[in-house]
C-alpha positions in Angstrom: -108.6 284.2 -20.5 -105.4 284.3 -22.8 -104.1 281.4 -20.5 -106.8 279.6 -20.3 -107.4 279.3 -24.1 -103.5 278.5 -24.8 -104.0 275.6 -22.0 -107.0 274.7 -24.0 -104.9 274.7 -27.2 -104.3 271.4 -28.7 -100.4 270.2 -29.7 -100.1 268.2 -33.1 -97.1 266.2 -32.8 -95.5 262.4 -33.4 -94.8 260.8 -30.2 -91.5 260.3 -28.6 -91.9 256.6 -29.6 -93.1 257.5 -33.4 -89.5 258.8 -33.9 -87.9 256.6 -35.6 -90.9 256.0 -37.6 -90.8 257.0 -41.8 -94.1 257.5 -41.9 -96.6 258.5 -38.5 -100.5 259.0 -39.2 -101.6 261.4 -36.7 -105.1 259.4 -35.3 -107.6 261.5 -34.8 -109.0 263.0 -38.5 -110.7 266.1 -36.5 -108.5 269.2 -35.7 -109.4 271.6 -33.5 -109.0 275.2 -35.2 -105.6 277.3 -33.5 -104.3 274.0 -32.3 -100.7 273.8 -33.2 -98.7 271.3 -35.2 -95.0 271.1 -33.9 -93.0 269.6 -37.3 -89.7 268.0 -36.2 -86.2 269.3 -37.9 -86.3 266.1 -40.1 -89.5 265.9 -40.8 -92.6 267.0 -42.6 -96.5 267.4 -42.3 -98.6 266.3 -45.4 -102.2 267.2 -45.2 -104.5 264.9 -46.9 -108.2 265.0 -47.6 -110.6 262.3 -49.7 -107.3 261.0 -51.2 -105.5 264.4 -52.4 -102.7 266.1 -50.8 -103.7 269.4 -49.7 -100.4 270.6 -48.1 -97.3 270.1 -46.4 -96.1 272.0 -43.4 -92.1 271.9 -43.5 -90.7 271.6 -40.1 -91.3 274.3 -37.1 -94.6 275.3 -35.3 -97.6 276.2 -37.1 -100.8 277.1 -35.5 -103.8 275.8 -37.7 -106.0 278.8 -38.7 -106.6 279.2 -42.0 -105.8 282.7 -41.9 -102.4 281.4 -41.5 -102.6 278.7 -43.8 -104.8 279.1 -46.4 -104.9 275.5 -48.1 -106.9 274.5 -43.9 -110.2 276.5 -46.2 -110.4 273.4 -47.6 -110.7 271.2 -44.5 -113.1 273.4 -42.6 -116.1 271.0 -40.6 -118.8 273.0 -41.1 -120.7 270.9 -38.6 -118.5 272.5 -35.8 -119.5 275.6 -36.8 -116.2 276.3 -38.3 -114.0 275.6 -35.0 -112.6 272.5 -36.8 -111.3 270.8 -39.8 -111.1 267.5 -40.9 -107.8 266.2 -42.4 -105.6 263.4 -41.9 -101.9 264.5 -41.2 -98.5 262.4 -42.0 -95.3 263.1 -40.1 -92.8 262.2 -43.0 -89.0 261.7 -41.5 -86.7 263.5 -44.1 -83.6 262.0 -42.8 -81.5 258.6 -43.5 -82.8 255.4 -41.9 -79.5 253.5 -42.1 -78.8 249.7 -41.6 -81.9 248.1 -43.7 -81.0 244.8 -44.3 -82.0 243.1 -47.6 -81.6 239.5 -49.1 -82.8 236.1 -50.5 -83.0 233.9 -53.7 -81.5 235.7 -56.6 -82.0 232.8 -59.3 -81.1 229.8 -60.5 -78.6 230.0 -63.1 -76.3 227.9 -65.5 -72.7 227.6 -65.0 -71.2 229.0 -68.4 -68.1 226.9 -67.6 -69.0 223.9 -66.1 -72.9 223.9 -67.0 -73.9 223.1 -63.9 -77.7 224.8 -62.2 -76.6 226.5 -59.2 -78.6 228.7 -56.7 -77.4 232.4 -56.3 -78.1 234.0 -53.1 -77.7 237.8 -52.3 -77.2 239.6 -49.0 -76.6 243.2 -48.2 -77.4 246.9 -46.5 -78.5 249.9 -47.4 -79.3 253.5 -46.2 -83.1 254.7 -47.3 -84.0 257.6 -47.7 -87.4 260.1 -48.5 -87.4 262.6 -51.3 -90.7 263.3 -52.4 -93.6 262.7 -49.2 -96.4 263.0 -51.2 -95.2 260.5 -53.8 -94.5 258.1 -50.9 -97.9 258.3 -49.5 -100.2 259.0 -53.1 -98.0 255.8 -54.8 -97.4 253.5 -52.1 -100.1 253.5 -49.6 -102.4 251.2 -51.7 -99.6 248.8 -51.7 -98.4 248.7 -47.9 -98.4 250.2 -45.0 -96.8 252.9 -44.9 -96.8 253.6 -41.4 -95.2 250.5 -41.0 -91.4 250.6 -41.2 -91.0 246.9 -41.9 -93.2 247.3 -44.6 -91.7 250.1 -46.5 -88.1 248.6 -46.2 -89.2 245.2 -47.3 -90.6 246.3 -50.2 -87.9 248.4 -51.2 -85.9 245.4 -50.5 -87.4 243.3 -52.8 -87.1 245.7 -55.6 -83.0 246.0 -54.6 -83.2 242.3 -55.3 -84.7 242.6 -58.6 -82.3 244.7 -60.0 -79.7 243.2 -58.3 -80.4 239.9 -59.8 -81.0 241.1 -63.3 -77.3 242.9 -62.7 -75.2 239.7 -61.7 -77.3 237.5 -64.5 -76.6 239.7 -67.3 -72.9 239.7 -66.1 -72.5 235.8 -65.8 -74.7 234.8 -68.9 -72.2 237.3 -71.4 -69.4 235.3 -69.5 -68.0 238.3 -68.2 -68.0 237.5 -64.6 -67.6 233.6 -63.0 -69.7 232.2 -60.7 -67.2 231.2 -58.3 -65.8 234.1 -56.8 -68.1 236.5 -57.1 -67.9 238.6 -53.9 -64.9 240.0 -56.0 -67.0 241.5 -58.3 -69.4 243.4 -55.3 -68.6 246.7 -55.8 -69.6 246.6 -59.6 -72.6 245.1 -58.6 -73.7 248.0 -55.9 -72.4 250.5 -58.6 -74.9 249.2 -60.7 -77.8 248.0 -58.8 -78.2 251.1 -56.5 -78.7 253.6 -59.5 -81.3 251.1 -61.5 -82.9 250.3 -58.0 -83.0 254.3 -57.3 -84.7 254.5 -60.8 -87.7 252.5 -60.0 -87.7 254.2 -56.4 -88.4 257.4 -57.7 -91.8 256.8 -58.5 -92.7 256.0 -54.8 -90.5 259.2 -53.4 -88.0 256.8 -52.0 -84.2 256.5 -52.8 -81.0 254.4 -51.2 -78.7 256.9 -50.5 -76.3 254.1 -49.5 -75.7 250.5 -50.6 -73.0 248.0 -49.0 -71.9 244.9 -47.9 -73.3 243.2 -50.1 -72.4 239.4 -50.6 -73.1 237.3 -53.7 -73.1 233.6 -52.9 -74.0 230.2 -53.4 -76.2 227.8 -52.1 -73.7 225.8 -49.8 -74.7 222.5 -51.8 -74.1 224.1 -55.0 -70.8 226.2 -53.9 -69.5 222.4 -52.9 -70.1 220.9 -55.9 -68.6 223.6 -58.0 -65.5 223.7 -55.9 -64.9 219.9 -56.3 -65.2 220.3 -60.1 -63.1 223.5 -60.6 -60.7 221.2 -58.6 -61.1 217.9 -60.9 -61.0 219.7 -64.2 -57.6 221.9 -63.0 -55.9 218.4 -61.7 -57.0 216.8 -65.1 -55.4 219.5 -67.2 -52.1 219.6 -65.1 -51.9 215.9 -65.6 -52.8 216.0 -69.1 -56.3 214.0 -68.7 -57.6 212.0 -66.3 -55.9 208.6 -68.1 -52.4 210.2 -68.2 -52.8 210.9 -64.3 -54.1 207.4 -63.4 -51.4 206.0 -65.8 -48.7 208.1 -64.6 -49.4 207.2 -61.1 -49.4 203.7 -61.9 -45.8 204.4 -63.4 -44.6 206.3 -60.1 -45.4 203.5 -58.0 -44.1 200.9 -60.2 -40.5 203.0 -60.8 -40.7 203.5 -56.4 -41.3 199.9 -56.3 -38.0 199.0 -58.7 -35.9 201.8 -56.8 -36.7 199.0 -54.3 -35.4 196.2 -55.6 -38.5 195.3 -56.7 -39.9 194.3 -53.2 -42.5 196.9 -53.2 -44.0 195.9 -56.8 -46.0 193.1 -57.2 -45.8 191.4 -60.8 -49.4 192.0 -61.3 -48.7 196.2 -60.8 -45.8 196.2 -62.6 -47.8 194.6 -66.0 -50.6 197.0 -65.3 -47.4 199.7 -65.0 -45.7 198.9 -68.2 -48.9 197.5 -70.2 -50.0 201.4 -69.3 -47.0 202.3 -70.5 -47.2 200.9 -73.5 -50.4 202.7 -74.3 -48.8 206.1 -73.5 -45.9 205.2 -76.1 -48.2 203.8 -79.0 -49.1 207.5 -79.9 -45.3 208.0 -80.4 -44.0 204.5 -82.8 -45.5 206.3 -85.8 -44.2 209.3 -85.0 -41.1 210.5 -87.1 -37.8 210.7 -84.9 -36.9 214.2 -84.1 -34.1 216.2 -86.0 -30.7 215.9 -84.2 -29.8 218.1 -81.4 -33.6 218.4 -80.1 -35.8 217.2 -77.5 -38.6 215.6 -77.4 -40.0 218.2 -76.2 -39.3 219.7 -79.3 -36.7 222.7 -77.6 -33.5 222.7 -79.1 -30.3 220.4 -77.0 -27.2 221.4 -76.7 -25.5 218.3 -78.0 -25.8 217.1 -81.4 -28.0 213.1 -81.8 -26.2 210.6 -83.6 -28.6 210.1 -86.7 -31.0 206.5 -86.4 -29.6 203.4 -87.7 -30.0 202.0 -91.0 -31.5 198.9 -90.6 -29.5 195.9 -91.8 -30.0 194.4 -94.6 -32.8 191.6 -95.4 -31.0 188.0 -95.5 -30.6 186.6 -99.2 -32.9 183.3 -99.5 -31.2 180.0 -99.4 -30.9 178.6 -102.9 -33.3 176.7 -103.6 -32.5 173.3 -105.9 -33.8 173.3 -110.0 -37.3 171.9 -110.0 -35.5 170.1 -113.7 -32.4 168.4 -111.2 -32.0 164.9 -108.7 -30.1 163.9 -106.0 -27.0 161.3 -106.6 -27.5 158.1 -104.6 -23.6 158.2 -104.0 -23.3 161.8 -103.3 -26.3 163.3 -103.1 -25.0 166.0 -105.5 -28.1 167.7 -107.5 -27.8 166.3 -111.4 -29.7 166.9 -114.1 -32.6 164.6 -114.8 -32.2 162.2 -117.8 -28.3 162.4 -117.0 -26.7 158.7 -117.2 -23.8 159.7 -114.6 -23.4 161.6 -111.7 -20.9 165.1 -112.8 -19.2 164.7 -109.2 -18.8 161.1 -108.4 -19.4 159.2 -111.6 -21.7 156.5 -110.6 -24.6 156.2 -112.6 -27.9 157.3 -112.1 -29.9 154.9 -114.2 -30.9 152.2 -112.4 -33.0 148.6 -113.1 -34.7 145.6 -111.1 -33.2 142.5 -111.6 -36.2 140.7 -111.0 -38.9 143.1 -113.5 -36.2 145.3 -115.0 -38.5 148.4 -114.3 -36.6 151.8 -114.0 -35.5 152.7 -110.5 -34.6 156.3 -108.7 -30.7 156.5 -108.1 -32.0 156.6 -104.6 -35.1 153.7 -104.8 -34.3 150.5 -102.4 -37.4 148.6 -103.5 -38.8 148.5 -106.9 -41.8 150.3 -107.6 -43.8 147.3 -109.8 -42.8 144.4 -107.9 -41.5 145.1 -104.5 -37.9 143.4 -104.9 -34.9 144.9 -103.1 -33.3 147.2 -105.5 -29.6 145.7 -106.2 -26.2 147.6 -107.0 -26.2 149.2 -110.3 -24.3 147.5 -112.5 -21.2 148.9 -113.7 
């Protein structure tokens, strides 16, 4: 009879399959009384009833009497006359379940540096991990389902992004971290995601025991157009601006083009060479000369510069004739007006027509009053 009622005896267990299962919900809510539950090494039982955990069987055999386990008083179907109870019973794995992938949209953010909105993007592993069954089954099993691995690890993934985002945001909005780059910065970022994420696990009896790989990107677009403008602003500054580069390619060319002989310059490119030359230098004219024995630059030479020209001297004005002075018709020497005689030749300078003996110039050919030829002054 003894082997007849332990054939009759019913086993409790998850399934082969159900191993690699967090959570398995045993299906049938009626359990025969002396049938035994077989707990896995990793694993734990968790008795429930109306909503309330009534116990947990830690791993090993158990045969359900309540003579055995007192807290199965409570679970007792009195319609069975007492042979049964009715509870529902979760095999809890208390072990690692490695290689949970996570990842997605972190934000959009602002470039601090170039004030560009790029995308960030977020990708990673991590280890989970029970540490409190009840929690995970009371907390969480209105919000998935819990015998459902996908479900459990996409949850906790989402909250790894949360704090993962608010962790590489706070970092690039003080300006302490740049945007390009950022996979340098990954183990900072696990160091202080995993404990913040663990933080907010702990309500749900969950925790990642480990957190890696983890790659902070951008959207390829956005990584593109930051590259190109990291690239553009560094080329500007090593050229001085982007006019300085444009003009001092124009003067490469144009010197290559008069190491020549000229045949590679056209006139047209060598104007636009020295006209952009000219700009560069007008910065310079009202610039003081530099002390003697320096540079440009401004470092110190090592021969002494001969000091700048003084520049030569204004040319004295040509004299200019006495407005009170006229010109001798003999010599054209300047005499003073109202003189009778020239002071270098002697001739005289006042003069008469013989035809309306009206004053004449020393230099008059025709009279003034009536138009005759002016004659020889008389002697």
């Amino acid at each position: 009879m003894g082997f007849v009622n332990e054939a009759r005896r019913e086993f409790i267990a998850a399934p082969d399959s159900a191993k690699g299962q967090i959570v398995y919900k045993w299906p049938d809510h009626n359990i025969r009384k002396f049938a035994r539950a077989i707990v896995e090494p990793d694993a734990v039982a968790v008795f429930m009833n109306q909503g309330q955990v009534m116990g947990v069987l830690p791993p090993g055999q158990h045969t359900l009497d309540a003579d055995e386990l007192p807290f199965l008083g409570m679970f007792v179907d009195w319609g069975s006359g007492g042979n049964a109870f009715r509870a529902e019973i979760y095999f809890v794995g208390a072990r690692e379940y490695p290689h949970c992938r996570f990842g997605g949209r972190l934000d959009e953010v602002q470039d601090p540096v170039s004030g560009l909105i790029v995308t960030l993007r977020a990708f990673g592993e991590y280890a989970l991990r029970v540490t409190d069954p009840t929690k995970l089954i009371l907390n969480l099993v209105g919000t998935v389902d819990v015998t459902n691995n996908e479900a459990i690890t996409g949850w906790v993934a989402q909250q790894l992004l949360k704090v993962t985002r608010t962790t590489v945001t706070t970092q690039l909005m003080s300006g302490a971290w740049p945007i390009l780059g950022l996979s340098v910065h990954s183990p900072d970022i696990e160091a202080a995601a995993m404990p913040a994420a663990n933080e907010q696990l702990a309500d749900y009896g969950l925790a990642i025991a480990r957190f890696g790989n983890l790659d902070v990107n951008l959207d390829d677009d956005d990584n593109a157009r930051l590259k190109k403008l990291a690239g553009d602003t560094a080329y500007s500054r090593l050229a001085g601006g982007f006019l300085q580069a444009a003009q001092a390619e124009a003067l490469q060319g144009a010197g290559e083009g008069m190491a020549q002989g000229g045949a590679a310059a056209s006139p047209m490119f060598l104007a636009t060479g020295l006209g952009m030359a000219g700009q560069i230098m007008q910065p310079l004219q009202g610039a003081p000369p530099p002390p003697p024995g320096t540079f440009a630059g401004g470092s110190q030479g090592y021969a002494q510069q001969a000091p700048p020209a003084a520049p030569p001297p204004a040319p004295a004005p040509a004299d200019t004739p006495p407005a009170d002075t006229v010109a001798c018709g003999n010599c054209q020497n300047q005499v003073r007006a109202g003189a009778k005689f020239c002071d270098s030749c002697g001739t005289p300078m006042a003069r008469h027509c013989t035809n309306c003996n009206a004053d004449l110039t020393a230099t008059a050919k025709f009279c003034a009053e009536c138009g005759t030829p002016a004659s020889p002054p008389a002697g």
